[in-house]
C-alpha positions as CSV (number, residue, x, y, z in Angstrom):
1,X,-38.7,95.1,-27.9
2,X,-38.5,97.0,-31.0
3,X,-35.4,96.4,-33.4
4,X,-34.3,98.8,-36.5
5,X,-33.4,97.1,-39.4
6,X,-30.0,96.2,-39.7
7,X,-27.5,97.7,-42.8
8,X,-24.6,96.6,-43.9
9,X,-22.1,99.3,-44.5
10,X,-21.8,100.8,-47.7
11,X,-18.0,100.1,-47.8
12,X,-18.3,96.3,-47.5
13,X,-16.9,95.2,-50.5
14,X,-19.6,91.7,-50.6
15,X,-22.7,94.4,-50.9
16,X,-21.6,95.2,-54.2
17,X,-20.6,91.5,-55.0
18,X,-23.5,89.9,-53.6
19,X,-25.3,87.5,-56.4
20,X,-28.7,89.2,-56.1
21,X,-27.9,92.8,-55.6
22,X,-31.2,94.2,-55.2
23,X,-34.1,92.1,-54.0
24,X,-36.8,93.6,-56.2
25,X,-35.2,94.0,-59.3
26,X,-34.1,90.2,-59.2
27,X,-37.9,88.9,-58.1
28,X,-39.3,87.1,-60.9
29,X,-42.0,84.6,-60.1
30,X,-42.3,82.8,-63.5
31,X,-39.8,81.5,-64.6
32,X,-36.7,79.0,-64.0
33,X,-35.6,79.0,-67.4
34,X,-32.0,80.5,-66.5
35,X,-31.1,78.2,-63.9
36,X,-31.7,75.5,-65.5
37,X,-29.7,76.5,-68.8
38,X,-26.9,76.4,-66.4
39,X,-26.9,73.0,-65.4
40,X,-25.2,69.9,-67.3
41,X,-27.6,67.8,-68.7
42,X,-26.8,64.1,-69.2
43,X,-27.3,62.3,-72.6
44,X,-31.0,62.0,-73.6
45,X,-31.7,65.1,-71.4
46,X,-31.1,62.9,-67.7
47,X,-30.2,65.1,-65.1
48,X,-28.3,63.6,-61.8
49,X,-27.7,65.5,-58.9
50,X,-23.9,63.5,-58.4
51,X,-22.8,64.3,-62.3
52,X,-24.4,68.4,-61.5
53,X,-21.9,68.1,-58.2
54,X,-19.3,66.5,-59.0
55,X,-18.5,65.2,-62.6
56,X,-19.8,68.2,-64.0
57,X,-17.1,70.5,-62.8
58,X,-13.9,67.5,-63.6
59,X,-15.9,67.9,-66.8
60,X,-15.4,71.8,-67.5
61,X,-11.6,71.9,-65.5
62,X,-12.0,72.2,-62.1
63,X,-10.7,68.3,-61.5
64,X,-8.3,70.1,-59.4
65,X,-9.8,72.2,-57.5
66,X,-10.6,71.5,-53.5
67,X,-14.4,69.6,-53.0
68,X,-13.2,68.8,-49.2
69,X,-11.8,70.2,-46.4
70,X,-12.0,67.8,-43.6
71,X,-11.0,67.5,-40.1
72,X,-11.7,64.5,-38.1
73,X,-12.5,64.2,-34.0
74,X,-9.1,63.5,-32.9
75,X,-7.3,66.3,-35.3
76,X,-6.9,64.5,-38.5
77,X,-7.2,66.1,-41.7
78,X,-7.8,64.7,-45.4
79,X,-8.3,67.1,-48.2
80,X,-10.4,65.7,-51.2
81,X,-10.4,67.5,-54.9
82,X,-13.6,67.4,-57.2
83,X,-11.4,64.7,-59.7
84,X,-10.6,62.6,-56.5
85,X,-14.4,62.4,-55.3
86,X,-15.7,61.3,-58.7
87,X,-13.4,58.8,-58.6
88,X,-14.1,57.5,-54.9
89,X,-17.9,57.7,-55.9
90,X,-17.6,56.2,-59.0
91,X,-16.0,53.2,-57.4
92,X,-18.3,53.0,-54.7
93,X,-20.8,52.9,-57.8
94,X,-19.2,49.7,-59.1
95,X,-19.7,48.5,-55.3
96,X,-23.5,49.0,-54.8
97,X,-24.1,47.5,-59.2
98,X,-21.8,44.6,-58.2
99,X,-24.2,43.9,-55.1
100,X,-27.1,44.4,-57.5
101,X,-28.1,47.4,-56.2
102,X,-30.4,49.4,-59.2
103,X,-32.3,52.0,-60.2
104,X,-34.4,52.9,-57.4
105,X,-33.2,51.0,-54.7
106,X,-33.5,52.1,-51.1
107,X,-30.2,52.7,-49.5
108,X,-29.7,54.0,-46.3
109,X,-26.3,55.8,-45.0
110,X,-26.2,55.5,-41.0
111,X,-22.5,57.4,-40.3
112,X,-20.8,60.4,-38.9
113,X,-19.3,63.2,-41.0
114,X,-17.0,61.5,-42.4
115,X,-15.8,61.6,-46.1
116,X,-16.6,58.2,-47.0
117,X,-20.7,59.0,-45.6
118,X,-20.7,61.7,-48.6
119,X,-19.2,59.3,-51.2
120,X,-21.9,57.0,-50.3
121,X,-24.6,59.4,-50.8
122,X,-23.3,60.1,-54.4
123,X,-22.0,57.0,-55.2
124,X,-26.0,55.4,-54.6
125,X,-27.3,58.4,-56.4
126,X,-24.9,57.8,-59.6
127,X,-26.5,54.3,-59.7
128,X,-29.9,55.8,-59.3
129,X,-30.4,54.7,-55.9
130,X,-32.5,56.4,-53.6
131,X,-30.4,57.6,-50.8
132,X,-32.2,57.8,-47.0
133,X,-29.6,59.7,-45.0
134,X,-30.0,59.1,-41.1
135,X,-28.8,60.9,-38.3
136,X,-26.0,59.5,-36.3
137,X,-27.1,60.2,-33.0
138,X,-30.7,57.9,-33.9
139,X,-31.6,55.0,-31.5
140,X,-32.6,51.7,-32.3
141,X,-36.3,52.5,-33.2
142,X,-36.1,55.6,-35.6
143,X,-33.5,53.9,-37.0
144,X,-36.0,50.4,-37.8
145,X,-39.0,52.3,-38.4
146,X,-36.9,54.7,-41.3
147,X,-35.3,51.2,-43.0
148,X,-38.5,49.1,-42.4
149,X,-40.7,51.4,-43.9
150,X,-38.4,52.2,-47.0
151,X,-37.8,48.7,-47.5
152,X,-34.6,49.6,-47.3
153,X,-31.9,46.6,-49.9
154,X,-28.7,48.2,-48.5
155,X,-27.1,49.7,-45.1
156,X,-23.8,51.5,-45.3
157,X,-22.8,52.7,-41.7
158,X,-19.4,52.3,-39.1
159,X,-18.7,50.0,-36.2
160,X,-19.8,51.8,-33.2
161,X,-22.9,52.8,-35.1
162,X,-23.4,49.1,-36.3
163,X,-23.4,47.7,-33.0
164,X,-26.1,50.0,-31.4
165,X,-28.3,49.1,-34.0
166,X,-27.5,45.4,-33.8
167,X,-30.7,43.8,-32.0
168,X,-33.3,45.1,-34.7
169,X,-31.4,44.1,-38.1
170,X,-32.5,41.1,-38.2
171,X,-36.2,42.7,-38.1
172,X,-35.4,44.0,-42.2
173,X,-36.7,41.5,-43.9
174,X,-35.6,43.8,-47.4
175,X,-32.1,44.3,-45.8
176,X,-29.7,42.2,-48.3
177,X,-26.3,43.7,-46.9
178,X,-24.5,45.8,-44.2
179,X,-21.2,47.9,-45.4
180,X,-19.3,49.0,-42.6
181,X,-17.0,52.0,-42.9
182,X,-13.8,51.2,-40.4
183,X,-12.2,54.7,-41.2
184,X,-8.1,54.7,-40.3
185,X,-8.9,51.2,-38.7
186,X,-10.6,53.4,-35.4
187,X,-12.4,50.5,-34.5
188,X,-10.6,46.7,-33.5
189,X,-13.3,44.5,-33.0
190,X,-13.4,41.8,-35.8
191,X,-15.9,42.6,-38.5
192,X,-19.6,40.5,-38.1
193,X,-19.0,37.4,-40.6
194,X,-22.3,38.8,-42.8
195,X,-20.6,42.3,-43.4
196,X,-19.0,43.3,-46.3
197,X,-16.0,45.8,-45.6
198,X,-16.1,49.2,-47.4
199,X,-12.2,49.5,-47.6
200,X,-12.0,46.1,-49.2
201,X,-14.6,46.3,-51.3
202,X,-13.3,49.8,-52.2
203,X,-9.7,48.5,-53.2
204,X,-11.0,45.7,-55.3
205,X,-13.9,48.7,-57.1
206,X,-12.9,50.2,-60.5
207,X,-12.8,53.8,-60.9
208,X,-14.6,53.3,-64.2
209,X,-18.4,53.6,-64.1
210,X,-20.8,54.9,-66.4
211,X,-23.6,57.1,-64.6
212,X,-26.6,56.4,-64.4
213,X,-29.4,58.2,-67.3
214,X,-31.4,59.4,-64.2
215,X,-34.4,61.5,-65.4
216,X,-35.2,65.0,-63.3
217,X,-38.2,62.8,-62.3
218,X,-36.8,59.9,-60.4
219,X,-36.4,59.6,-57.3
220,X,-33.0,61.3,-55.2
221,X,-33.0,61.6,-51.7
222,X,-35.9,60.6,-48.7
223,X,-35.9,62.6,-45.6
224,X,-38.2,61.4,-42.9
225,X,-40.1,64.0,-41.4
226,X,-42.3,64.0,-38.7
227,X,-46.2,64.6,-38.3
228,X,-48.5,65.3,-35.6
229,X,-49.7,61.4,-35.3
230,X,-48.6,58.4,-36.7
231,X,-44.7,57.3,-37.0
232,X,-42.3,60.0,-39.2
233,X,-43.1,59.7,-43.3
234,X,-40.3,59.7,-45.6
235,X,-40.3,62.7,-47.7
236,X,-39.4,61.9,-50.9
237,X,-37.4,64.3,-53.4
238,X,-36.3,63.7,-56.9
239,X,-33.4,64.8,-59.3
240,X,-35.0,67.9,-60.4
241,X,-34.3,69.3,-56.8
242,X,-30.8,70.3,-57.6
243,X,-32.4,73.2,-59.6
244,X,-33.6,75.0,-56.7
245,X,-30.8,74.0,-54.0
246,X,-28.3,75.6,-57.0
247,X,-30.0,79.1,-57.2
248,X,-29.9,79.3,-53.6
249,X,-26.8,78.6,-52.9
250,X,-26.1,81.3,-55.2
251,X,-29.1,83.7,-54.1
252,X,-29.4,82.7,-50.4
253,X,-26.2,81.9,-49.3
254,X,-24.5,84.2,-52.0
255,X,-22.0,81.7,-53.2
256,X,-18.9,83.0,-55.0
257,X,-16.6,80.5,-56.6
258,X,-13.3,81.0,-54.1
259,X,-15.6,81.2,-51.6
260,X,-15.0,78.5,-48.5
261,X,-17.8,77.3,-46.7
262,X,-18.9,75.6,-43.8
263,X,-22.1,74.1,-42.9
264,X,-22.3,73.1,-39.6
265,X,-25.4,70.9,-40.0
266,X,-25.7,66.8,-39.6
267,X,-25.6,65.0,-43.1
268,X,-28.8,62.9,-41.8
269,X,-31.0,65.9,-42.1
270,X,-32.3,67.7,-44.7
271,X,-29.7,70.9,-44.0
272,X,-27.3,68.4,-43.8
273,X,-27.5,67.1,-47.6
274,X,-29.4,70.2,-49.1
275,X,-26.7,72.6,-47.5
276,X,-24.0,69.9,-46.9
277,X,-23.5,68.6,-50.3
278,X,-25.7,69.4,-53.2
279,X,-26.0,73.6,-53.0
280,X,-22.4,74.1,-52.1
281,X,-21.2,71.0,-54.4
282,X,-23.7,72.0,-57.4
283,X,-21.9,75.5,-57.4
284,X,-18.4,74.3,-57.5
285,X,-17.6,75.4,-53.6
286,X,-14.7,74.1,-51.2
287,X,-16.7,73.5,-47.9
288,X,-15.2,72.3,-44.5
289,X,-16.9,69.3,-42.8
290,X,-15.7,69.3,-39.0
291,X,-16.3,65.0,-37.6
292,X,-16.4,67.0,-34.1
293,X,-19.1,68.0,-31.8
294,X,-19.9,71.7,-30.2
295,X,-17.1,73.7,-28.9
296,X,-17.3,77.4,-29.0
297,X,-13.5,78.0,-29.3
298,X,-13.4,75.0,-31.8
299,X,-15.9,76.3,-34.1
300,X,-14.3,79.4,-33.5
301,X,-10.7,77.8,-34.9
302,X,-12.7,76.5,-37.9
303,X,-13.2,79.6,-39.4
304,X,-9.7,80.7,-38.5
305,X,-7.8,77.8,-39.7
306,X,-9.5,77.4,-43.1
307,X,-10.6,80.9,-43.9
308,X,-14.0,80.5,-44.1
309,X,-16.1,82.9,-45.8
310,X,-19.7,81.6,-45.7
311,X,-20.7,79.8,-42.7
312,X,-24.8,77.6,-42.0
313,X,-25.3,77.0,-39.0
314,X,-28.8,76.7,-36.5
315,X,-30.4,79.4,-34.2
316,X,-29.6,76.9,-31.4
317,X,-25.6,76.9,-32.0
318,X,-26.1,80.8,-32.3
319,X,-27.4,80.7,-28.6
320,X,-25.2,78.1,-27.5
321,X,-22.2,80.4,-28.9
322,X,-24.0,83.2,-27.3
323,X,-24.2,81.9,-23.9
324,X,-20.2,81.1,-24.6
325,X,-19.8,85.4,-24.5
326,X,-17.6,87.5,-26.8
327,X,-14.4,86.4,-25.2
328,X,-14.1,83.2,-27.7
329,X,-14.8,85.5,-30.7
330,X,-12.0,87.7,-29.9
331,X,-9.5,85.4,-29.4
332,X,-9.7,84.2,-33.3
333,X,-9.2,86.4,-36.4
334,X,-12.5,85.6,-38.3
335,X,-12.4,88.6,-40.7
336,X,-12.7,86.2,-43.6
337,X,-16.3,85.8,-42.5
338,X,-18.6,87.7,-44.7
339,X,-22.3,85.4,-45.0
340,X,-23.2,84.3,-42.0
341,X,-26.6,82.4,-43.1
342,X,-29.0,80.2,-40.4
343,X,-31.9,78.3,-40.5
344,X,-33.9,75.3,-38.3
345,X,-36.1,77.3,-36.1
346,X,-36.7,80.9,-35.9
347,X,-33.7,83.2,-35.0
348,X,-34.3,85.7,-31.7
349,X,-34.0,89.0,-32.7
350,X,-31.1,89.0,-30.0
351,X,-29.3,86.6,-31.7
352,X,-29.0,88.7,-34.8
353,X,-27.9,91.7,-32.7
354,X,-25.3,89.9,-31.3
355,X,-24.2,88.4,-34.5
356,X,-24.0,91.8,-35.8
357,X,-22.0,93.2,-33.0
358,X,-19.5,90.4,-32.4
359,X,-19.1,89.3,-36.4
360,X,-19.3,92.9,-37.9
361,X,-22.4,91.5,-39.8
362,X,-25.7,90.6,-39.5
363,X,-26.6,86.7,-39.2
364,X,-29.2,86.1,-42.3
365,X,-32.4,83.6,-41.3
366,X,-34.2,82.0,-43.7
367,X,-37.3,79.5,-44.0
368,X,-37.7,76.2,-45.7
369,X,-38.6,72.2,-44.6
370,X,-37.7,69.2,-45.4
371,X,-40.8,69.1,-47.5
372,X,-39.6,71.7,-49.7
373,X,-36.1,70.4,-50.2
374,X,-34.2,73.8,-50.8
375,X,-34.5,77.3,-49.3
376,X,-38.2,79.4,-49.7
377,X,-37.7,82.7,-48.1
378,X,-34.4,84.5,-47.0
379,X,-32.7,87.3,-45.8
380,X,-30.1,88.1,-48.8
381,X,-27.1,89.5,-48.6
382,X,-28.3,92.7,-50.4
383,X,-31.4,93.2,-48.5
384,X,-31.3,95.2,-44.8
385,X,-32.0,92.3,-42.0
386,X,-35.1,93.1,-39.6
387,X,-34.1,90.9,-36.4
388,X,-37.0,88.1,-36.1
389,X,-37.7,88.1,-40.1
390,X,-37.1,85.1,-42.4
391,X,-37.1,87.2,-44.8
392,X,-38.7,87.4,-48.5
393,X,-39.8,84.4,-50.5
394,X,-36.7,83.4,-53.5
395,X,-37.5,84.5,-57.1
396,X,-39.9,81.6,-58.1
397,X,-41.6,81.3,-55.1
398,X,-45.3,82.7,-54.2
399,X,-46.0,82.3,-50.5
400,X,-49.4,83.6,-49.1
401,X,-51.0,83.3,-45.1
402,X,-54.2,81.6,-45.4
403,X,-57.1,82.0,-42.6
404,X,-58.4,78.8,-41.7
405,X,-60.5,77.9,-44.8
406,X,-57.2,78.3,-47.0
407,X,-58.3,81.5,-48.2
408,X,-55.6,84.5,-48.6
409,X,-55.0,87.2,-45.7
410,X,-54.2,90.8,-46.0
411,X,-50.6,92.1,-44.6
412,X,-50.0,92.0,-40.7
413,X,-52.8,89.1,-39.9
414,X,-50.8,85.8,-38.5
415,X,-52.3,82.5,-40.2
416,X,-51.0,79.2,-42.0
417,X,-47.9,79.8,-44.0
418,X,-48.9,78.1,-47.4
419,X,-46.7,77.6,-50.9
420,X,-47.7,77.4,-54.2
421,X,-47.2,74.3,-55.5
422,X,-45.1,73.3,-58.6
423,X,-41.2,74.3,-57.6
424,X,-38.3,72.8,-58.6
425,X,-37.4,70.9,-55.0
426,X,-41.3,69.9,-53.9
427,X,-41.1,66.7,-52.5
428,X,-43.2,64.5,-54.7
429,X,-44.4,62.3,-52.2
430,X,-44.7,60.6,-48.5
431,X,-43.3,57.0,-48.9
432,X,-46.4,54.4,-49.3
433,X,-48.8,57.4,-48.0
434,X,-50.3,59.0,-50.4
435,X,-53.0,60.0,-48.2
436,X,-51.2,62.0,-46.1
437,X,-49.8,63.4,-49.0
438,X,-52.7,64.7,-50.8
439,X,-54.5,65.7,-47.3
440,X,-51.1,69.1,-47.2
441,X,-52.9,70.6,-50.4
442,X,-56.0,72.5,-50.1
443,X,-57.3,74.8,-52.8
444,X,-54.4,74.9,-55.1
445,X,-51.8,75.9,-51.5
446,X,-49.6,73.6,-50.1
447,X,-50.1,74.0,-46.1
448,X,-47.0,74.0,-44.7
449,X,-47.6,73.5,-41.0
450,X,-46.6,76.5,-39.9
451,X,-48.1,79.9,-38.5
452,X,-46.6,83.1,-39.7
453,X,-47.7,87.0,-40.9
454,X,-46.4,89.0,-43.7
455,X,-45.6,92.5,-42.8
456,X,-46.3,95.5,-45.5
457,X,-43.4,95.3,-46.9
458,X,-43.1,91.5,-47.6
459,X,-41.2,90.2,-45.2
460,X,-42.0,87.2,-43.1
461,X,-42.5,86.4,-39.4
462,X,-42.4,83.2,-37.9
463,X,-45.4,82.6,-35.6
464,X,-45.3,78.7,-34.8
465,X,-46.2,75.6,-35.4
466,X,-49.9,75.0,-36.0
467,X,-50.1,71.5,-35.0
468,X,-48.2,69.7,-32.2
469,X,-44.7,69.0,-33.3
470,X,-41.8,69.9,-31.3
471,X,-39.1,71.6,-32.6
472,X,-36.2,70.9,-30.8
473,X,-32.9,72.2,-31.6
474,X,-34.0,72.9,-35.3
475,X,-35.1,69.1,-35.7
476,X,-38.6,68.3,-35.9
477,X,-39.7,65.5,-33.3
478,X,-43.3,63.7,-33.7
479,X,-45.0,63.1,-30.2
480,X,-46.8,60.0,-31.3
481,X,-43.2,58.6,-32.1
482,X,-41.9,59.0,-28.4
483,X,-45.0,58.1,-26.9
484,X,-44.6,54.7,-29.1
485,X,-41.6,54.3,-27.6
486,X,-42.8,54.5,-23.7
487,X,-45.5,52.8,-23.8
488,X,-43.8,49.8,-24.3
489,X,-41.8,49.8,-21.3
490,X,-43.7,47.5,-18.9
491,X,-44.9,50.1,-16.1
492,X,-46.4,52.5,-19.0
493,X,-50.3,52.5,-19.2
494,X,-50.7,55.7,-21.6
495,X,-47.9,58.8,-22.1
496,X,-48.6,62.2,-23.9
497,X,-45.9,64.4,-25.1
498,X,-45.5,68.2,-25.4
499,X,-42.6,70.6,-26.4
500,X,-41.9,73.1,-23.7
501,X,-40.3,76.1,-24.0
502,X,-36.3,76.2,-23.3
503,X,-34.0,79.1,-24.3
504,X,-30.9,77.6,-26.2
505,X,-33.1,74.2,-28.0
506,X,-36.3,76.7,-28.2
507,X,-38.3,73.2,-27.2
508,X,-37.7,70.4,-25.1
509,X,-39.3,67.2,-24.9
510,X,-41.5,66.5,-22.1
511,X,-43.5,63.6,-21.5
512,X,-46.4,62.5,-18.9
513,X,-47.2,58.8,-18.5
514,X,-49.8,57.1,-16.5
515,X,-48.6,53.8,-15.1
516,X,-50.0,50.2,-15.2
517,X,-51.6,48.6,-11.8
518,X,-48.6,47.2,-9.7
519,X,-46.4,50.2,-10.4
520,X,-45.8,53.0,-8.0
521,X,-44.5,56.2,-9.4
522,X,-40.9,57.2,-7.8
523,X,-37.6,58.9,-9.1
524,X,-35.6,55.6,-9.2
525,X,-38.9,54.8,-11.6
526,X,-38.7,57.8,-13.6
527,X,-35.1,57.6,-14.3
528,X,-35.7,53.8,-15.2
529,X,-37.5,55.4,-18.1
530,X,-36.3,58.3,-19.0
531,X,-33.0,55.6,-19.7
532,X,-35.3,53.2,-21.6
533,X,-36.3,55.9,-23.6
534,X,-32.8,57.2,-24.2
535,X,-31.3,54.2,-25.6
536,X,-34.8,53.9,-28.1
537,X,-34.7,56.6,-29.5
538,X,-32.0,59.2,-29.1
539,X,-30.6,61.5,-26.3
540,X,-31.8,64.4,-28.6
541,X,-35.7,63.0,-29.6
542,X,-36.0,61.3,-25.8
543,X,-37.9,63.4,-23.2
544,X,-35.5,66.0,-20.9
545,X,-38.4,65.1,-18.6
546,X,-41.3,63.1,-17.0
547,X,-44.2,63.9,-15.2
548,X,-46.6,61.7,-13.7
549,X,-50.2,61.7,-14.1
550,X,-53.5,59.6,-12.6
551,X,-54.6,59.3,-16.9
552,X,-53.9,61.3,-19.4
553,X,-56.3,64.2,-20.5
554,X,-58.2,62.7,-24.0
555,X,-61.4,63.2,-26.0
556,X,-64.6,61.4,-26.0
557,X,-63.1,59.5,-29.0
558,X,-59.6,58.8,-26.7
559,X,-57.2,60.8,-28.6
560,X,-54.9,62.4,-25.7
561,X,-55.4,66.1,-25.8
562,X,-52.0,67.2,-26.4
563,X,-52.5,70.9,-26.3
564,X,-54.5,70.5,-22.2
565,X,-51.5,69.1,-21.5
566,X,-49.5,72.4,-22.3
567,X,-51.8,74.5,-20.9
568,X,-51.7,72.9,-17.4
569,X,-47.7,72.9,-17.3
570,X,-47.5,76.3,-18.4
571,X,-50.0,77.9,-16.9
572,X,-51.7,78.6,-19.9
573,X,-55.6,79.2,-20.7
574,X,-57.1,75.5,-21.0
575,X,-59.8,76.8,-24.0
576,X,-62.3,74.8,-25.3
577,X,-62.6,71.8,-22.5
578,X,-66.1,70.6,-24.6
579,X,-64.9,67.6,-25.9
580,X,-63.0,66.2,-23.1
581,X,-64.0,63.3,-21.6
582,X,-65.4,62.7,-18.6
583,X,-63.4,61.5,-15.4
């Protein structure tokens, strides 16, 4: 199907406004020199990503003005200025120093959207902490392997959370202390005699902290990201980071200062924290943060209630709102809507026909990882959208496709989607693996993992991943992970794990196992693991389905051929069979 380009009208007033107002006048690929006059720099030249999003702006005036908009599950609602989260994070400061918490320190924040998970991301980085955000919905196991691997000192999370987690504490040997968050006293169960409350450690904290001289070279935020084999590496970003996820806030997501924005993504992923608190926060911007799940009409009665003018979401809640049809949409006023930005996964052309019919304006995809920390390549408000694009790379930015010996292609020829190294918000390295760190450079690129093509004009096309991680939902899943986890229930000899294609998550997980002698293979069986796998991991990383198979498909060397797998369940061609080993 072919799509035009899609224009805004020339009478919307946010054409004219929008902060790059034409794409190649604005391109400049050497230098970052402006940005970063426009940041706060601490004494001695430091620079902090909590003082650049918060104290900076109590700093120059703006004590007052709204940080947080938020609305909990059951209807509550809590508004927070910039003056009143600096002094909630500065207290929470005192907290972490008087457990002897320092300068980079491993803390991890295991919580819902709620206000006190964000002052605990800036209260650790104000100390110089580095902060490992987790996603709420995470099993026992990802949970362990993130901590364990980090060496994680410190835990904040909330009852409910706490207790799923329970049985593998005691595995941390590096875990010194627990903080649990009983927000409104939700929860009535006594707290465990080892934890420390967060509101009465909170009450007792001073409001007067001195912040940390954090260089733009220490350490900020990890993100664990996963890989084709082995268990998910932590991706770790530094201070300097804020640089890039400032511009694009401003560039990307064309961030005016009374705008109000909403980002619908999960604080323990990357979107969550780059989007959810340091490019909105860094540029001075009220933003909504919804504690509730998916509801069309809900989401719907966000924008309405609160005016929302700039609204992140995923290509999966696009479909999801989709399959919802325009009914919803015209039962709320959302005319305050005027950036509608998304990002995860590629967006279907559809979706951004259907955005621009039901929203009066097109829905603008862009392209980045949790490797690069901050948006690469977008769709700005200035430029026409072509359905299915990402976009063009962000001033500063050089992307290139490379053929399989890392060498450049010419327009219109799909390849590996490489970076040049050396921007503000690179990730600096995988936690305790260098190798694997060194081994995503190859002749002065950084291989991103992805397959794309740039058209003659410089836009870019999503073509897929070129290794075997599933992308499910927007979040990246590794295989080897969820086969870890089924192996060790008793009746699993071997499992392999594929994405398959679905068309609200784009991928599913589906696994095949081959079962251990005594075990026959039956649906009371499969559901037995599917469950186990469940309560491991995550609804959301845990297989949607099981197959069974005599043994798995592997090479002469016994690594399971992933990619025969896929072929057989879709029907696919089965390619080069040469190294498989024999039956």
């Amino acid at each position: 199907m072919d799509f035009e380009e899609i224009k805004k009208p020339d009478q919307n007033q946010f054409t004219v406004k929008s902060n790059i107002k034409n794409y190649d006048d604005s391109y400049e690929k050497s230098s970052w020199d402006e940005i970063y006059s426009e940041l706060d720099w601490l004494p001695g030249g430091g620079l902090n990503k909590a003082y650049e999003c918060i104290d900076r702006h109590v700093k120059n005036g703006l004590g007052e003005k709204i940080a947080i908009l938020w609305e909990g599950k059951n209807g509550e609602e809590e508004i927070y200025t910039f003056k009143q989260l600096k002094d909630l994070t500065d207290k929470f400061a005192n907290v972490l120093n008087s457990l002897g918490v320092k300068l980079g320190d491993r803390i991890f924040v295991f919580m819902d959207r709620l206000p006190e998970c964000y002052i605990a991301v800036f209260g650790g980085l104000k100390i110089g902490a580095v902060v490992g955000p987790l996603f709420s919905a995470f099993g026992p196991d990802p949970v362990k392997d993130r901590m364990e691997d980090a060496g994680a000192k410190l835990l904040v999370t909330q009852p409910e959370l706490r207790r799923k987690i329970s049985n593998m504490l005691g595995d941390l040997n590096d875990l010194q202390n627990i903080i649990v968050v009983n927000k409104d006293n939700r929860d009535n169960n006594p707290l465990i005699e080892q934890d420390l409350s967060y509101e009465e450690l909170m009450e007792k904290s001073s409001s007067d902290f001195s912040i940390a001289n954090t260089s733009q070279y220490d350490y900020s935020i990890m993100h664990y990201t996963s890989g084709t084999t082995g268990k998910p590496k932590g991706a770790v970003h530094r201070h300097q980071a804020i640089v890039q996820q400032y511009a694009t806030g401003k560039w990307a997501l064309d961030f005016h200062h009374d705008d109000i924005y909403w980002c619908t993504a999960d604080p323990g992923w990357v979107t969550g924290t780059s989007y959810g608190m340091f490019a909105p926060w860094s540029n001075g911007i009220t933003q909504v943060i919804y504690e509730g799940g998916f509801s069309a009409s809900k989401w719907y009665s966000i924008i309405e209630k609160y005016k929302v003018s700039v609204w992140y979401t995923a290509p999966t809640a696009i479909r999801m709102l989709m399959k919802s049809g325009e009914k919803p949409v015209k039962q709320h006023d959302l005319s305050t809507l005027r950036f509608i930005g998304s990002v995860g996964e590629p967006l279907n052309p559809e979706a951004v026909i259907w955005g621009n019919k039901n929203f009066e304006q097109p829905i603008h995809d862009n392209w980045w990882q949790t490797e690069t920390g901050a948006i690469m390549c977008a769709n700005y408000a200035s430029m026409n959208v072509r359905p299915g694009s990402m976009g063009k790379p962000i001033p500063g930015i050089e992307l290139a496709i490379l053929d399989k010996d890392f060498n450049p292609l010419p327009p219109n020829k799909s390849g590996l989607l490489a970076v040049k190294p050396g921007w503000p918000s690179q990730f600096h390295a995988y936690w305790n693996n260098s190798e694997r760190y060194n081994s995503r450079f190859k002749k002065s690129w950084y291989i991103t993992g992805d397959e794309a093509l740039m058209d003659e004009d410089g836009y870019f096309w999503f073509q897929g991943r070129s290794d075997d991680v599933i992308n499910t939902a927007g979040h990246l899943v590794s295989p080897f992970e969820v086969e870890s986890a089924l192996i060790e229930h008793p009746a699993v000899a071997e499992a392999g794990v594929i994405g398959i294609p679905d068309k609200i998550a784009m991928e599913v997980v589906k696994a095949f196992v081959a079962l251990n002698v005594g075990y026959e293979w039956d649906e009371k069986l499969k559901r037995e693991i599917m469950r186990f796998a469940r309560e491991k991991l995550s609804a959301g990383v845990a297989p949607r389905d099981i197959g069974y198979v005599d043994s798995l498909p592997k090479t002469r060397s016994g690594k399971i051929m992933r990619r025969l797998l896929k072929a057989r369940e879709l029907g696919l061609p089965e390619g080069d069979t040469s190294t498989l080993e024999d039956d």
